[in-house]
C-alpha positions as a LaTeX table, in Angstrom:
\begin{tabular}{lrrr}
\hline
Residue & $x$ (\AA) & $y$ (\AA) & $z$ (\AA) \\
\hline
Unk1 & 3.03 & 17.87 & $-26.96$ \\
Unk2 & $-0.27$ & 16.03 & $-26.92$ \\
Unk3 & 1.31 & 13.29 & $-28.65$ \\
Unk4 & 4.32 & 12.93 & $-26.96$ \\
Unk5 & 2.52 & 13.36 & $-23.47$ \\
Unk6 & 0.18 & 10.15 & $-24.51$ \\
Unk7 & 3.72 & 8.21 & $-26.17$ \\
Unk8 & 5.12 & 8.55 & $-22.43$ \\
Unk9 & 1.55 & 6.91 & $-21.09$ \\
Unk10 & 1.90 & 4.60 & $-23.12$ \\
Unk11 & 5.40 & 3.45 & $-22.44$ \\
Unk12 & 5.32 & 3.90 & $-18.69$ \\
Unk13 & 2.39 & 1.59 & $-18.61$ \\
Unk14 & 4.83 & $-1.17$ & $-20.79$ \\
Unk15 & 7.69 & $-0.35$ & $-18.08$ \\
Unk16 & 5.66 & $-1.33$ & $-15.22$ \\
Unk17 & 3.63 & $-4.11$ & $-16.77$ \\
Unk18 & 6.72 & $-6.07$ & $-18.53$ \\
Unk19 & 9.70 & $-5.08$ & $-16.74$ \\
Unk20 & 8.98 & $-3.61$ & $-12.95$ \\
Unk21 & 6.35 & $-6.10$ & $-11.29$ \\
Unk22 & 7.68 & $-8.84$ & $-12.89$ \\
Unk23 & 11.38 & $-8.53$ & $-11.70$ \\
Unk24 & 9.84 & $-8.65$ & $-7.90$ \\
Unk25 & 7.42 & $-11.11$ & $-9.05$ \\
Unk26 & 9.97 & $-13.71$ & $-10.32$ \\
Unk27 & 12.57 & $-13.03$ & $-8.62$ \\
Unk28 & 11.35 & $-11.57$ & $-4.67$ \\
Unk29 & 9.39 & $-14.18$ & $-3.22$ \\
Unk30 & 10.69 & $-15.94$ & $-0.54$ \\
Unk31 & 8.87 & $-19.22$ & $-0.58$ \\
Unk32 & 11.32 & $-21.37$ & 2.00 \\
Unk33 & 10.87 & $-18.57$ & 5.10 \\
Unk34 & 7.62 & $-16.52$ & 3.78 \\
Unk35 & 7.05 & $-12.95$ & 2.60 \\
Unk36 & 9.61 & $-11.47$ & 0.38 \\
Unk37 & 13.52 & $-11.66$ & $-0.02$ \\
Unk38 & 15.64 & $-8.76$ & 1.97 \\
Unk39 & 17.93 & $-8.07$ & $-0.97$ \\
Unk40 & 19.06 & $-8.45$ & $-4.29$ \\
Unk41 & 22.48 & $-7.05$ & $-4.68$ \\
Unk42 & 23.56 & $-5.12$ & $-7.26$ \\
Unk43 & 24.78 & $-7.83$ & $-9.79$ \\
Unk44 & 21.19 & $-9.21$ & $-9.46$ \\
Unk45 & 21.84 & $-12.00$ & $-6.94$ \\
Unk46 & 20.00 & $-13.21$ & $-4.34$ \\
Unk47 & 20.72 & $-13.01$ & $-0.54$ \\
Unk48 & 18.28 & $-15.31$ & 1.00 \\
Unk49 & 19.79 & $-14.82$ & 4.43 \\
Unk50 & 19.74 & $-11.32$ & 4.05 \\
Unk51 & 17.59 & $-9.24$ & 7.18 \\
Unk52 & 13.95 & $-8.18$ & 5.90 \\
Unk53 & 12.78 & $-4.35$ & 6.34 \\
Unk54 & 9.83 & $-3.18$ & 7.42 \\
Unk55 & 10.06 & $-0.56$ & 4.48 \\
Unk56 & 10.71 & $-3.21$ & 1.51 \\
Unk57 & 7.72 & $-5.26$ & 2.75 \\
Unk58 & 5.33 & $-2.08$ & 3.46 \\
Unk59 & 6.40 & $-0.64$ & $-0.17$ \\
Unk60 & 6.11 & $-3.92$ & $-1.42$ \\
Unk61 & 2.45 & $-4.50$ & 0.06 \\
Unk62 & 1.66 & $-1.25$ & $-1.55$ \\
Unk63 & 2.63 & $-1.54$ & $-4.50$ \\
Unk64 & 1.28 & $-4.47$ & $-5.53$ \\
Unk65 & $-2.41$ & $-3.11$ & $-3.90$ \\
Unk66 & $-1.64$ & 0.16 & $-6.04$ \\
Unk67 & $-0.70$ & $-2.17$ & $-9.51$ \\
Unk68 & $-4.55$ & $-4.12$ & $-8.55$ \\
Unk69 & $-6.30$ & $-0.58$ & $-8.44$ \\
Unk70 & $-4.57$ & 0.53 & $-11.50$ \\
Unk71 & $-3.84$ & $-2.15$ & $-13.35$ \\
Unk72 & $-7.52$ & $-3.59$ & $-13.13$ \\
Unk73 & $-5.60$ & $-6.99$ & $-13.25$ \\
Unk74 & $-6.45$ & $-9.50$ & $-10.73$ \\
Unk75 & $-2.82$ & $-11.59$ & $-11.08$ \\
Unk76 & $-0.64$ & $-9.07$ & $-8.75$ \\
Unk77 & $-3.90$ & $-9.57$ & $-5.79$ \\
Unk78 & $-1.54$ & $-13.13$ & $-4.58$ \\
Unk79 & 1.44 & $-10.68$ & $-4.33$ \\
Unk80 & $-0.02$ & $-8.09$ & $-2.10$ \\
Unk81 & $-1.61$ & $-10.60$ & $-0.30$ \\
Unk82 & 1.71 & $-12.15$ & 0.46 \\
Unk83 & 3.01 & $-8.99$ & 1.62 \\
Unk84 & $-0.17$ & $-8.50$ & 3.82 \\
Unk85 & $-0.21$ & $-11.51$ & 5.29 \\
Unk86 & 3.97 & $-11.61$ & 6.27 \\
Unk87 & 3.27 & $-8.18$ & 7.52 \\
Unk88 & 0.38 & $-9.25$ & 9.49 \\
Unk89 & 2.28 & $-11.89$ & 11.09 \\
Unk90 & 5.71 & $-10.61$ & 11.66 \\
Unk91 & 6.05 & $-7.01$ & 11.51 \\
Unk92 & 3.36 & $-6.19$ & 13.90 \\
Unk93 & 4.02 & $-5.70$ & 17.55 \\
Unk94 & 0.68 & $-7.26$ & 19.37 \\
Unk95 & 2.36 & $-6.67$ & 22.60 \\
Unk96 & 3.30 & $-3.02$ & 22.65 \\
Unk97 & 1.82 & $-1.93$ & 18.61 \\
Unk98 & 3.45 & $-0.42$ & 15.71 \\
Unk99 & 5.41 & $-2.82$ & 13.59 \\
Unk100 & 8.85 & $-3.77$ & 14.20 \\
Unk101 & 11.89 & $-1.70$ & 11.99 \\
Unk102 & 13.61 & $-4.88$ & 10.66 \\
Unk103 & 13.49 & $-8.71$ & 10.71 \\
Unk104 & 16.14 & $-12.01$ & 10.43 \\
Unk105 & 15.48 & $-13.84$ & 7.65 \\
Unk106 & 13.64 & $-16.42$ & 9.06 \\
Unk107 & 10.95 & $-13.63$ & 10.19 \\
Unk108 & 11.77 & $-13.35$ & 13.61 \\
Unk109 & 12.69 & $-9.34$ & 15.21 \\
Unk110 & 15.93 & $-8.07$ & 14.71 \\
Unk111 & 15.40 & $-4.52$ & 15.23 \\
Unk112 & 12.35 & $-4.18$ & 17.23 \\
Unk113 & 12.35 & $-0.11$ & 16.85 \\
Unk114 & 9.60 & 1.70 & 16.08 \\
Unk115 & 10.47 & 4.55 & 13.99 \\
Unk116 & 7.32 & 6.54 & 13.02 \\
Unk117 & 8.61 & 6.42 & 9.34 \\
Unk118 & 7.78 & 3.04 & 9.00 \\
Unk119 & 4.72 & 3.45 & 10.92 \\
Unk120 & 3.61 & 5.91 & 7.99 \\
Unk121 & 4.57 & 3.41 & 5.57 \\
Unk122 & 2.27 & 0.59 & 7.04 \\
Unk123 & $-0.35$ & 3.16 & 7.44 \\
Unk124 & $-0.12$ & 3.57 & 3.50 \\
Unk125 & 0.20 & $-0.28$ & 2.48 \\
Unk126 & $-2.31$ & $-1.16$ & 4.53 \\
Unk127 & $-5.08$ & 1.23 & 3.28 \\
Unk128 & $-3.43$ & 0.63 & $-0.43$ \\
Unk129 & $-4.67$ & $-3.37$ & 0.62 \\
Unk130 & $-8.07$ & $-2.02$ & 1.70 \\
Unk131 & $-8.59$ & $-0.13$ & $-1.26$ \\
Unk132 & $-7.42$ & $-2.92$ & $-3.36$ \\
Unk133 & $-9.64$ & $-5.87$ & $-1.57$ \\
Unk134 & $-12.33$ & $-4.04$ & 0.58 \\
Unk135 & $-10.73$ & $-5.79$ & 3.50 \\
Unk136 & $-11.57$ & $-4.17$ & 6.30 \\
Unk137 & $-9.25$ & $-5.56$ & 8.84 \\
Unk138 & $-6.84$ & $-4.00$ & 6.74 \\
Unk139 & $-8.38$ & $-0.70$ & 6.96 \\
Unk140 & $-9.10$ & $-0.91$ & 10.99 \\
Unk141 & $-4.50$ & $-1.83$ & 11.20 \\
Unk142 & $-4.33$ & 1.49 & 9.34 \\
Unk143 & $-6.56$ & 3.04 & 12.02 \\
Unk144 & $-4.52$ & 2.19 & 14.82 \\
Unk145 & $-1.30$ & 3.24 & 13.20 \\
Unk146 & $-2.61$ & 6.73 & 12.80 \\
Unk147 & $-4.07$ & 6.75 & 16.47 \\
Unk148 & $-0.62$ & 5.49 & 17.64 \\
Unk149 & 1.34 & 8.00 & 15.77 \\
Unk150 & $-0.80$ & 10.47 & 17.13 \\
Unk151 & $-0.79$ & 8.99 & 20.38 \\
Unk152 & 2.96 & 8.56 & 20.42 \\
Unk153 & 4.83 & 10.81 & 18.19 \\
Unk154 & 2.88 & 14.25 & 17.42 \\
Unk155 & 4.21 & 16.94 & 19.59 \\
Unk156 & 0.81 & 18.77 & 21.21 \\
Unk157 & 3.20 & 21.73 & 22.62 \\
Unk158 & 5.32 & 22.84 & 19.36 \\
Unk159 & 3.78 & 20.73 & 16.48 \\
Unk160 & 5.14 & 18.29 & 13.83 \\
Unk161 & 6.16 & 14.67 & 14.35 \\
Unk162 & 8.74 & 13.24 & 16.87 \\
Unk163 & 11.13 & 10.68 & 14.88 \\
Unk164 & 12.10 & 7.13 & 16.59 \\
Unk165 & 10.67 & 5.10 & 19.73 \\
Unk166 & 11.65 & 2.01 & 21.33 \\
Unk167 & 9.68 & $-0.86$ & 21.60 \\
Unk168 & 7.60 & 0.14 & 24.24 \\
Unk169 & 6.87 & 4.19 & 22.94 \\
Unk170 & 10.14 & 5.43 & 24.71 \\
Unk171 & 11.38 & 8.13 & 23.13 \\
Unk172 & 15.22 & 7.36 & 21.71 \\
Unk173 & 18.11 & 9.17 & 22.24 \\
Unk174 & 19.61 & 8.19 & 18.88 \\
Unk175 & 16.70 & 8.68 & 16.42 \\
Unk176 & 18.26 & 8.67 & 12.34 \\
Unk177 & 16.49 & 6.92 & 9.72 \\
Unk178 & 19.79 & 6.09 & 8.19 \\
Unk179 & 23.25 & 6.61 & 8.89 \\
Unk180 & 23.23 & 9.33 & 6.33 \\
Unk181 & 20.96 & 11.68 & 8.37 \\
Unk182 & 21.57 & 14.15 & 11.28 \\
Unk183 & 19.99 & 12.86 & 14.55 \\
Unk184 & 17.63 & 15.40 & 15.26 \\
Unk185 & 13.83 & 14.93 & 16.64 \\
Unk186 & 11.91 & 16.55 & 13.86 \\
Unk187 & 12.44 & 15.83 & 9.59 \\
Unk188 & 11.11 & 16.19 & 6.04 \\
Unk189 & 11.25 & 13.04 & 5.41 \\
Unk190 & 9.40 & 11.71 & 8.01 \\
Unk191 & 6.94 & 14.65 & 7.81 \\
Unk192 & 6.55 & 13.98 & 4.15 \\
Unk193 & 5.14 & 9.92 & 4.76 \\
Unk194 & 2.86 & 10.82 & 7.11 \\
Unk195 & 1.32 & 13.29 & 4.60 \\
Unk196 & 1.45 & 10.87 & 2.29 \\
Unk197 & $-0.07$ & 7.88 & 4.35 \\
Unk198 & $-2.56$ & 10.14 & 6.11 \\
Unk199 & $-3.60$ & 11.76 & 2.48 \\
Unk200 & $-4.31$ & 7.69 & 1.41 \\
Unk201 & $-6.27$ & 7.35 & 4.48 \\
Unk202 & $-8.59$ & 9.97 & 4.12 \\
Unk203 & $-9.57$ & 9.14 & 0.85 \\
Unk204 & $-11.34$ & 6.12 & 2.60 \\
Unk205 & $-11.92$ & 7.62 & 6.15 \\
Unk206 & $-13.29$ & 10.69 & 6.53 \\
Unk207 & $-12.13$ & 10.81 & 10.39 \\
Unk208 & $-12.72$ & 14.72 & 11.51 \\
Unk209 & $-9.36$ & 13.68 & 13.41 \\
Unk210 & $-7.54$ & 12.51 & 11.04 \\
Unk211 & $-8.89$ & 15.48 & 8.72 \\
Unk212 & $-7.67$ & 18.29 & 11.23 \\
Unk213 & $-3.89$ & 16.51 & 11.14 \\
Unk214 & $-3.94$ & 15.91 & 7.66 \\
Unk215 & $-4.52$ & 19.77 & 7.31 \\
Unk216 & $-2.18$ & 20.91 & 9.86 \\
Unk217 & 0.91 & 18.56 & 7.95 \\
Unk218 & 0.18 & 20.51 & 4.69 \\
Unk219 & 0.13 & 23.63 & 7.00 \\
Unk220 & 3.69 & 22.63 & 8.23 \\
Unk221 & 5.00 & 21.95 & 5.15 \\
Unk222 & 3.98 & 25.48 & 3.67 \\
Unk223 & 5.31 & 27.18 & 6.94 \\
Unk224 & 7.85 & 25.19 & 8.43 \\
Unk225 & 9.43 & 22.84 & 6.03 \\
Unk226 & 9.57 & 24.78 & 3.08 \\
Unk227 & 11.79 & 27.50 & 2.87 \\
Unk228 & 10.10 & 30.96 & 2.14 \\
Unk229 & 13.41 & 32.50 & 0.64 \\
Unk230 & 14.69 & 29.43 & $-1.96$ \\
Unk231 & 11.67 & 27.25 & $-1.63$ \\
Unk232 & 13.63 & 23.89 & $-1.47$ \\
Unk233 & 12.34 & 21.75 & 1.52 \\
Unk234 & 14.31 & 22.23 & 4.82 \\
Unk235 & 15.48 & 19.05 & 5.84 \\
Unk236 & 16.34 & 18.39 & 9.63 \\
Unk237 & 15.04 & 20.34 & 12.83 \\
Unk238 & 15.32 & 20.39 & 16.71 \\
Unk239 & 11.91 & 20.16 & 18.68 \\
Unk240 & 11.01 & 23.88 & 18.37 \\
Unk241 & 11.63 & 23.76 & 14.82 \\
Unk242 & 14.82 & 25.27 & 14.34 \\
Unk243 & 16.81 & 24.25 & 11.21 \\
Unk244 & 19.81 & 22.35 & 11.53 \\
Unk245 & 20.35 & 21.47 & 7.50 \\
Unk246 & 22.17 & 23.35 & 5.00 \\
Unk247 & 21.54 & 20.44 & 2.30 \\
Unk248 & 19.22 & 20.48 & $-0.20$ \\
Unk249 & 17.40 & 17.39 & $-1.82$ \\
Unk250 & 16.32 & 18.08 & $-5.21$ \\
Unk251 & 14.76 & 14.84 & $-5.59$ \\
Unk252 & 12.49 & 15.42 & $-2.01$ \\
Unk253 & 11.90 & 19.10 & $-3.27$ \\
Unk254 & 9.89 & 17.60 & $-6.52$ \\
Unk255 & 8.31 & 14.28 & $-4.80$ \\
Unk256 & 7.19 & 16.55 & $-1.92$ \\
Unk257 & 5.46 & 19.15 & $-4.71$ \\
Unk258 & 2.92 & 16.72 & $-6.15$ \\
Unk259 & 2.42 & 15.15 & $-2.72$ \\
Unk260 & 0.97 & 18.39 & $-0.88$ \\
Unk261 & $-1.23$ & 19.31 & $-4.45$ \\
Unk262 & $-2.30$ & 15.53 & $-3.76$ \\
Unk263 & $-2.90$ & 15.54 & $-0.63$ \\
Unk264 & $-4.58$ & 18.98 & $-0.85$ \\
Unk265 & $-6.81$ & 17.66 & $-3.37$ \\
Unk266 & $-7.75$ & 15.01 & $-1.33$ \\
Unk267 & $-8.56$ & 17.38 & 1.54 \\
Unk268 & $-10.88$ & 18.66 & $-0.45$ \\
Unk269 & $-10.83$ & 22.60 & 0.34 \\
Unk270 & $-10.71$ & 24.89 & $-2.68$ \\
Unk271 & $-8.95$ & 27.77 & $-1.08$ \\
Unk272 & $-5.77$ & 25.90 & 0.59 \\
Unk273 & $-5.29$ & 23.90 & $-2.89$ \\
Unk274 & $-5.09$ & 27.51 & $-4.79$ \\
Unk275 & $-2.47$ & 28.26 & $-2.19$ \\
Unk276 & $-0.66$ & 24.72 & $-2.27$ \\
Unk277 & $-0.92$ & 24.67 & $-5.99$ \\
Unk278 & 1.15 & 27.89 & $-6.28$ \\
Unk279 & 3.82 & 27.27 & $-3.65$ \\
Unk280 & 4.30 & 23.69 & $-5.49$ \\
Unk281 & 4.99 & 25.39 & $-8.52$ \\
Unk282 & 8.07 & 27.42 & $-7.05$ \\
Unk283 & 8.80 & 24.09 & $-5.34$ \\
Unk284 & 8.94 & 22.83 & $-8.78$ \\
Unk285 & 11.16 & 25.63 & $-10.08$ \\
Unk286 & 13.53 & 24.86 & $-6.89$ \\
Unk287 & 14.15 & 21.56 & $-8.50$ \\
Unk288 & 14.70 & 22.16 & $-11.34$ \\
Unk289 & 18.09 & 24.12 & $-10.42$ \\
Unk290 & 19.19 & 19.88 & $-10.11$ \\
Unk291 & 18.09 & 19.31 & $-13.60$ \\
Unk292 & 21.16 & 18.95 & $-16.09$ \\
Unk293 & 21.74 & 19.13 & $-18.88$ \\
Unk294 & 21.31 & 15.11 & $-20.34$ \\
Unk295 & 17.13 & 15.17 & $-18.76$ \\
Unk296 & 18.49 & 13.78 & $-14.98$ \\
Unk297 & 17.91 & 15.15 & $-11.95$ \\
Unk298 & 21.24 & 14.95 & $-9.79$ \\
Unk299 & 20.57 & 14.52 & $-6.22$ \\
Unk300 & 22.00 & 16.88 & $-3.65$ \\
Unk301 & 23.93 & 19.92 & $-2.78$ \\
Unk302 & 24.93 & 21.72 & 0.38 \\
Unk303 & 25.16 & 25.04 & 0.95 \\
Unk304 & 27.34 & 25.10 & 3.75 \\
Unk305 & 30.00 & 23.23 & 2.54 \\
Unk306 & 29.69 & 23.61 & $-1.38$ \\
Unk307 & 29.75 & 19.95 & $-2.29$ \\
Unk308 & 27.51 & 18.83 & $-4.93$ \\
Unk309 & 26.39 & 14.71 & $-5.13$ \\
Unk310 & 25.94 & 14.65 & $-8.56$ \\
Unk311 & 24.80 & 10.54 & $-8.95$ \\
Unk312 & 21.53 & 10.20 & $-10.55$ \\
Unk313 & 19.28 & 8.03 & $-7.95$ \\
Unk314 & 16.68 & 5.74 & $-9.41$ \\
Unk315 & 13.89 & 7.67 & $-6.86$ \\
Unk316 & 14.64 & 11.27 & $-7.93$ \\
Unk317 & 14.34 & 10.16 & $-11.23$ \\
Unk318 & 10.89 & 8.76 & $-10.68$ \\
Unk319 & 9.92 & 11.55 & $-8.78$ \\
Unk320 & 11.01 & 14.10 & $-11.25$ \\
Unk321 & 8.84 & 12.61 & $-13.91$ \\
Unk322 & 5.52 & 12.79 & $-11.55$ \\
Unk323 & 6.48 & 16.22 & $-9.86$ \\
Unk324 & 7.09 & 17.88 & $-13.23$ \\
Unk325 & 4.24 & 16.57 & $-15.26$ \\
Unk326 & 2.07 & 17.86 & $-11.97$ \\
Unk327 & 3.34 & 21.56 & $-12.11$ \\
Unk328 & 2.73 & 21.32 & $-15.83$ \\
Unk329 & $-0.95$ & 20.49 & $-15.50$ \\
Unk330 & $-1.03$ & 23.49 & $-12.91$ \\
Unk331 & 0.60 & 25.91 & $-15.53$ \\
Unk332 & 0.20 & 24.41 & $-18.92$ \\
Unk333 & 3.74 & 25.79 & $-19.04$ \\
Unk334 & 5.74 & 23.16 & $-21.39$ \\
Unk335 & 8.46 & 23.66 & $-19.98$ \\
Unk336 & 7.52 & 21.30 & $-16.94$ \\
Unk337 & 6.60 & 18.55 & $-19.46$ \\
Unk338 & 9.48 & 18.47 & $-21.41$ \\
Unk339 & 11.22 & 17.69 & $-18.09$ \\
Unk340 & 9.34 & 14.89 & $-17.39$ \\
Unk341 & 9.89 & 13.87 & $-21.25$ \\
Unk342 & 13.87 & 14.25 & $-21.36$ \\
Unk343 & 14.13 & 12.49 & $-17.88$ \\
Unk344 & 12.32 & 9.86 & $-19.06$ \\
Unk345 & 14.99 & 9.54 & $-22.03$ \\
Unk346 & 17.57 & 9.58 & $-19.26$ \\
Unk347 & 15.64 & 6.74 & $-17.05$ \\
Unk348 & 15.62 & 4.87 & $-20.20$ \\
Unk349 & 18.70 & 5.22 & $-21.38$ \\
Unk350 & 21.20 & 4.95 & $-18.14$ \\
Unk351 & 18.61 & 3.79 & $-14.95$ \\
Unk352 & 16.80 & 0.94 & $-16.53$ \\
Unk353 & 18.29 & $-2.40$ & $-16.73$ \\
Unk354 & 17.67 & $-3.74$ & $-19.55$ \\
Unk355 & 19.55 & $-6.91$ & $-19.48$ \\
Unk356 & 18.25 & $-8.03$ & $-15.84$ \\
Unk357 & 15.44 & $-6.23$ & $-15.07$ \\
Unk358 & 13.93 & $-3.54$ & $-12.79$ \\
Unk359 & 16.08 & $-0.03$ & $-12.60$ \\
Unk360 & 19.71 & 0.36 & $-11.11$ \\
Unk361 & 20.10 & 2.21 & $-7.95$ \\
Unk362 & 22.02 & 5.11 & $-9.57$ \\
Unk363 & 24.02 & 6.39 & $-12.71$ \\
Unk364 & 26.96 & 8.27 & $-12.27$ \\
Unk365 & 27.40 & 11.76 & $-14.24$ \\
Unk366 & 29.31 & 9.79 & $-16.89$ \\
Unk367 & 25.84 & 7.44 & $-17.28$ \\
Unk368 & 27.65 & 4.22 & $-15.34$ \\
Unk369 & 25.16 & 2.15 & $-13.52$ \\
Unk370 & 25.83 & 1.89 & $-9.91$ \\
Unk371 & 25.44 & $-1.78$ & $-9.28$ \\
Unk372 & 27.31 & $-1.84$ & $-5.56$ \\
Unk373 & 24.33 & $-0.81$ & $-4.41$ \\
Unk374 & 21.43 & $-2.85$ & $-4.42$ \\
Unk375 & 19.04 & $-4.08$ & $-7.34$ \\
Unk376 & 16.39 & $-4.62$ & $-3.81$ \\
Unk377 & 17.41 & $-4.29$ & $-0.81$ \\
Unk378 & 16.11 & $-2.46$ & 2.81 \\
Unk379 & 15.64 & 0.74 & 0.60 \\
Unk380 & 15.55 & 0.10 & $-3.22$ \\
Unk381 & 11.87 & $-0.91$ & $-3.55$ \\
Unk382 & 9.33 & $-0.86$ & $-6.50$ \\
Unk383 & 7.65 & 1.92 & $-4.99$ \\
Unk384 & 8.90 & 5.36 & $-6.21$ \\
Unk385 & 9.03 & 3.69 & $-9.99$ \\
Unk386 & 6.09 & 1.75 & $-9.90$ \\
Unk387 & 4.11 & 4.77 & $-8.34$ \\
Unk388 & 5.71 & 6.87 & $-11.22$ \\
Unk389 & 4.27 & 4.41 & $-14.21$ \\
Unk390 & 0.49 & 4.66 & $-12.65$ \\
Unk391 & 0.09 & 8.31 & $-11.74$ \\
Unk392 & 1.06 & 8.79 & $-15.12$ \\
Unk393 & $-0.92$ & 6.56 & $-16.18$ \\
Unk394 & $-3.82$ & 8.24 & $-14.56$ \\
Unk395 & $-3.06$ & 11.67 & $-15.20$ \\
Unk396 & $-1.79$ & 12.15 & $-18.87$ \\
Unk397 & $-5.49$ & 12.05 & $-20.67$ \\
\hline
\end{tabular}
């Protein structure tokens, strides 16, 4: 197992350094109208005219930061910085705060939303940029996100995170991250951001503030969000927490089990890691119901209605390798590695393109790329692979 554990370091750390960051780095940069491209389709071509999301250039930003901290190598700092800087310059509000959802091309607003997702995101990137340059300007637009998504969005009366605002903090009547999602005030998936860009912000600021919130999210993941009876997350709620899902997201259910141990660790209290460790193993277990039988994790199922989406998304995939090798160095149980190990046969095999670069949005159950959907795009970002290739990289000893 040793051996196999330190063959998959090995090749993650190829797979981000020869085929990942060089796909965005070659082929991303928008150097007519600044920052990054909005999309790549899913041949591989370019759509310069294409609208640029807050979420591609904040995942962008980060990742880029993240390859400089782990990668020790100085040539991705011009990247991040061009990320930074278009951020700096277009997606932040200076009139009302928060950044803007989406952008035209040309950089000017074309969705001037603020949904507290993306506020999380920018939160992250931006104290990813600090960590990567010691620039504190950076750090102090990190430090007003959080105090404007506590401001803003945090419910003082029933607790958790309210989902979407307008450009001037009014609360929206419509408030979906995607078309995909229910409209209700309270999610995971925003839930599960914040955690993750408040857990990145600690490790730099130890705010008593910010401590106390990032607490209370890992609180309300272990006794809201996750469910007591399967343990898969709970995905969509009204304002006094009621749940209004029957779906369940095996890919969130393993990306949110190494975030709370993270973010736990972080925290830096003994007792509530014991108890986060624990619950993210039966997190872990949940998951693993969406494992089949080729290594992949297949992405959804709902209970109410029976249906079962059984593509393969590129995230899941990334998460399942992270989330897995996690709850195997809780247990030691090899089990949890070996999924990590046959999913990353599967990534290589079906996700990664090998011809054109970076990974395909999906495979189907028969293994068939998806390439309708994007190659880059609003959504498909190197973030959840890229983040995969360095916390393995950093973990597996």
């Amino acid at each position: 197992m040793k051996y196999n554990l330190l063959n998959l370091r090995q090749e993650v750390r190829e797979e981000v350094l020869h085929h990942i960051l060089p796909f965005w780095m070659e082929n991303m940069p928008d150097e007519k109208q600044g920052g990054y491209f909005g999309r790549i389709d899913g041949k591989g071509i370019v759509k310069s005219e294409a609208t640029k999301g807050g979420i591609l250039n904040a995942r962008i930003l980060w990742t880029f930061s993240s390859a400089v901290i782990h990668l020790g190598n100085p040539l991705y700092l011009p990247y991040a910085q061009r990320a930074y800087d278009y951020a700096r310059t277009h997606f932040l509000d200076e009139t009302n705060g928060g950044t803007f959802w989406e952008l035209k091309a040309d950089g000017t607003p074309a969705d001037t939303r603020k949904q507290i997702y993306a506020q999380a995101f920018f939160a992250y990137a931006f104290t990813e940029y600090y960590r990567a340059t010691g620039d504190a300007e950076a750090l102090e637009r990190a430090k007003k996100l959080f105090y404007l998504i506590e401001t803003h969005s945090f419910d003082k009366l029933k607790n958790g995170y309210l989902e979407a605002y307008s450009n001037d903090w009014q609360l929206l009547d419509d408030m979906r991250l995607s078309a995909k999602d229910a409209n209700e005030k309270k999610t995971m998936n925003t839930h599960l951001h914040i955690l993750e860009a408040y857990t990145n912000l600690f490790r730099v600021w130890k705010d008593e503030q910010l401590r106390q919130q990032l607490r209370n999210l890992i609180e309300l993941f272990l006794h809201r969000i996750l469910n007591a009876q399967t343990h898969h997350l709970d995905l969509f709620f009204d304002e006094d927490w009621n749940c209004k899902s029957d779906l369940i997201s095996y890919g969130h259910d393993i990306e949110a089990s190494w975030l709370l141990v993270e973010a736990a660790e972080v925290l830096g209290d003994p007792a509530l890691l014991n108890q986060v460790k624990e619950r993210a193993v039966k997190v872990a277990n949940a998951a693993a119901e969406g494992i089949q039988a080729d290594g992949s994790l297949i992405n959804e199922h709902n209970n109410l209605s029976g249906h079962t989406d059984t593509n393969r998304d590129w995230w899941g995939q990334a998460e399942a390798m992270v989330g897995f090798y996690t709850a195997y160095a809780i247990t030691g149980d090899e089990r949890y590695a070996n999924y990590a190990l046959n999913n990353w046969e599967y990534i290589k095999k079906y996700i990664i393109d090998q011809e054109k670069g970076e990974w395909y949005w999906a495979a189907d159950a028969r293994g068939i790329p998806d390439t309708t959907n994007d190659k880059a795009g609003f959504w498909k970002c190197p973030y959840h692979n890229s983040r995969m290739c360095f916390e393995l990289i950093h973990r597996i000893h």
